[in-house]
Each structure stands twice: as structure tokens, then as C-alpha cells.
C-alpha positions as CSV (number, residue, x, y, z in Angstrom):
1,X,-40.5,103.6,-47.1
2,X,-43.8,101.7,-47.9
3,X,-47.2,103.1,-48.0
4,X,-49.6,102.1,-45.3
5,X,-53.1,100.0,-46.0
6,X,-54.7,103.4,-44.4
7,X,-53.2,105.8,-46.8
8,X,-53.5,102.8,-49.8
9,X,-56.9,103.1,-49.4
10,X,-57.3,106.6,-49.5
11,X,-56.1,107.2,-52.5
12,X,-57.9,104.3,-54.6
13,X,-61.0,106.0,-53.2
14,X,-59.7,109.9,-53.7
15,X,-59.3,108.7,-57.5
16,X,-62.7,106.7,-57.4
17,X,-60.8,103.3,-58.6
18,X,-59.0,105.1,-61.5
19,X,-56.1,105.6,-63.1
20,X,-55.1,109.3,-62.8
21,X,-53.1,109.5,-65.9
22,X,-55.3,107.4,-68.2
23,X,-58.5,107.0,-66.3
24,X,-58.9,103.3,-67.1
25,X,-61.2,101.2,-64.1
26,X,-59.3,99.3,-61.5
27,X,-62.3,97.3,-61.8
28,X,-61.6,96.0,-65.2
29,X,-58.1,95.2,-64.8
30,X,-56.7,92.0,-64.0
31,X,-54.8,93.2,-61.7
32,X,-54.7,95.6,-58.7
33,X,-53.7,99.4,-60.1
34,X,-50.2,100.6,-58.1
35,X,-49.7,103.0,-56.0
36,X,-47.4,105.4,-57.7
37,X,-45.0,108.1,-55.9
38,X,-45.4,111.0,-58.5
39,X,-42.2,112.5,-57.3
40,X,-40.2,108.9,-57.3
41,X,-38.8,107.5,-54.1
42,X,-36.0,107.6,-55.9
43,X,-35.6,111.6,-56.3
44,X,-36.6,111.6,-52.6
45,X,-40.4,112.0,-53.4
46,X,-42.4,110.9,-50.1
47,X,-45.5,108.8,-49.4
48,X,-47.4,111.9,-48.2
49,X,-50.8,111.6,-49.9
50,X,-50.5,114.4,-52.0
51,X,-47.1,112.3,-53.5
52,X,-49.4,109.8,-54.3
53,X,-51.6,108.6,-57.0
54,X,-53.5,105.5,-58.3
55,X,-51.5,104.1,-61.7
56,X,-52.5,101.1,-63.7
57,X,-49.8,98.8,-64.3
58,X,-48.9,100.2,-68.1
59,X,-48.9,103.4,-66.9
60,X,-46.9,103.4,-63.4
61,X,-43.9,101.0,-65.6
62,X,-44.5,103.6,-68.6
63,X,-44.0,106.5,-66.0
64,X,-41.4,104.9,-64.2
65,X,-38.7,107.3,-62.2
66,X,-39.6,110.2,-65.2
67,X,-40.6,113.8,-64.0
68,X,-40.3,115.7,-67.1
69,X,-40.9,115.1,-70.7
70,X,-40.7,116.7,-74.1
71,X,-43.0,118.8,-76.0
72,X,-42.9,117.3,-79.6
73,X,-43.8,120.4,-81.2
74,X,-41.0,122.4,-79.1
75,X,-38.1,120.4,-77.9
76,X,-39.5,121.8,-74.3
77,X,-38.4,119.9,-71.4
78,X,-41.9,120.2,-69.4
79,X,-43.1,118.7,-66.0
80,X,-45.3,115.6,-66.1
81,X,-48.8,115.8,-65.5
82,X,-49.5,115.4,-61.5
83,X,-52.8,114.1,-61.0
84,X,-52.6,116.2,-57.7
85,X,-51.9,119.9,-59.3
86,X,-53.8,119.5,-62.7
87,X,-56.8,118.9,-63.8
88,X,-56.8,116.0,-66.4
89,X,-59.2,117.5,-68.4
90,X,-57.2,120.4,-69.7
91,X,-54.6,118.2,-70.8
92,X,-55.7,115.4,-72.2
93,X,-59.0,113.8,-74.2
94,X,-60.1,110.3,-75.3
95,X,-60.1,109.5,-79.1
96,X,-63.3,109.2,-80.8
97,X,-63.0,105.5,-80.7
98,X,-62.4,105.9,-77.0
99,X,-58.9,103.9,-78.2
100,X,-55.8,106.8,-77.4
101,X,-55.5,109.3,-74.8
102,X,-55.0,112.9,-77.1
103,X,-52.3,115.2,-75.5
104,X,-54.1,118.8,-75.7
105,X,-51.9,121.0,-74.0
106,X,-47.8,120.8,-73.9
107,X,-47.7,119.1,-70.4
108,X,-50.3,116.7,-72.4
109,X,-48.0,116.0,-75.4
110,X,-44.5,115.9,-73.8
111,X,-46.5,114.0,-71.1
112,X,-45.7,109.6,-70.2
113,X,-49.0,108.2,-70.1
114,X,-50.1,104.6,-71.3
């Protein structure tokens, strides 16, 4: 399966030319930001648009073929954050120094961002 240049392009403008798990600018990277299959291709995940999401390069190799993760403070195995069925804001914040992304909730905390 490969993503077409029609559906590539939808989603770097559905997520305004950011990352959706770190929200760092596509336009201040060095390089292009990936198209990422939030359900991997590899757990049968498809390149419907609503599988999809724009990933900067730490983040898409940090995520890799991971769907869950675990809450520190609980041992809980939780679902990733999906840019598609959460809103980033409730789970994660920028540190004063605008340096670390802050996990606020448990999907947040047990979450694989950059």
C-alpha cells in the first residue's frame, strides 16, 4: 500500500503543516514531515485518511509500529494518542521554556511522542 500525492496532501493541510503529536512546523524542519499510519500497516491499519496523520521524523521513528503505552504512575497499558479521536490539548502542554511536551492526562503520560 502507498499513500497517494492526493490524499498526502490532504493531510499536511488537515494538520496545517504540523506535527500532530508534537506540533513542531513542517516548515522549520529540514526535512519533509511523514506520513504516518496511526494504526501501522503492519497491524493491518489502512491509508484511509482518518488512519493517517502528519509526523515529524523523531516522532513517526519514536512511534514506530507502537499502539499502546504505559501510564508511569499506574502500570496501565493505555492507547496512544490519535491525532484523529483526541484533541491534543487535553493531553498534552508545552513546557514553560517551550523545550518538552508535558503529558497531562494518562493517554498523555503513557503516550510515544518526541
Amino acid at each position: 500500500m502507498t499513500v497517494n500525492d492526493a490524499t498526502k496532501k490532504l493531510v499536511r493541510q488537515r494538520a496545517k503543516f504540523l506535527c500532530e503529536y508534537c506540533h513542531s512546523s513542517e516548515e522549520a524542519s529540514a526535512a519533509l514531515f511523514s506520513i504516518d499510519h496511526i494504526i501501522p500497516q503492519s497491524l493491518k491499519g489502512s491509508d484511509d485518511p482518518d488512519n493517517l496523520a502528519l509526523a515529524c521524523q523523531r516522532c513517526n521513528g519514536y512511534r514506530y509500529n507502537f499502539t499502546t503505552g504505559i501510564d508511569p504512575d499506574t502500570g496501565q497499558m493505555l492507547p496512544l494518542f490519535n491525532p484523529r479521536q483526541q484533541k491534543w490539548s487535553d493531553h498534552f502542554i508545552w513546557s514553560a521554556d517551550g523545550l518538552k511536551i508535558i503529558g497531562i492526562s494518562s493517554v498523555g503520560q503513557s503516550g510515544k511522542t518526541c
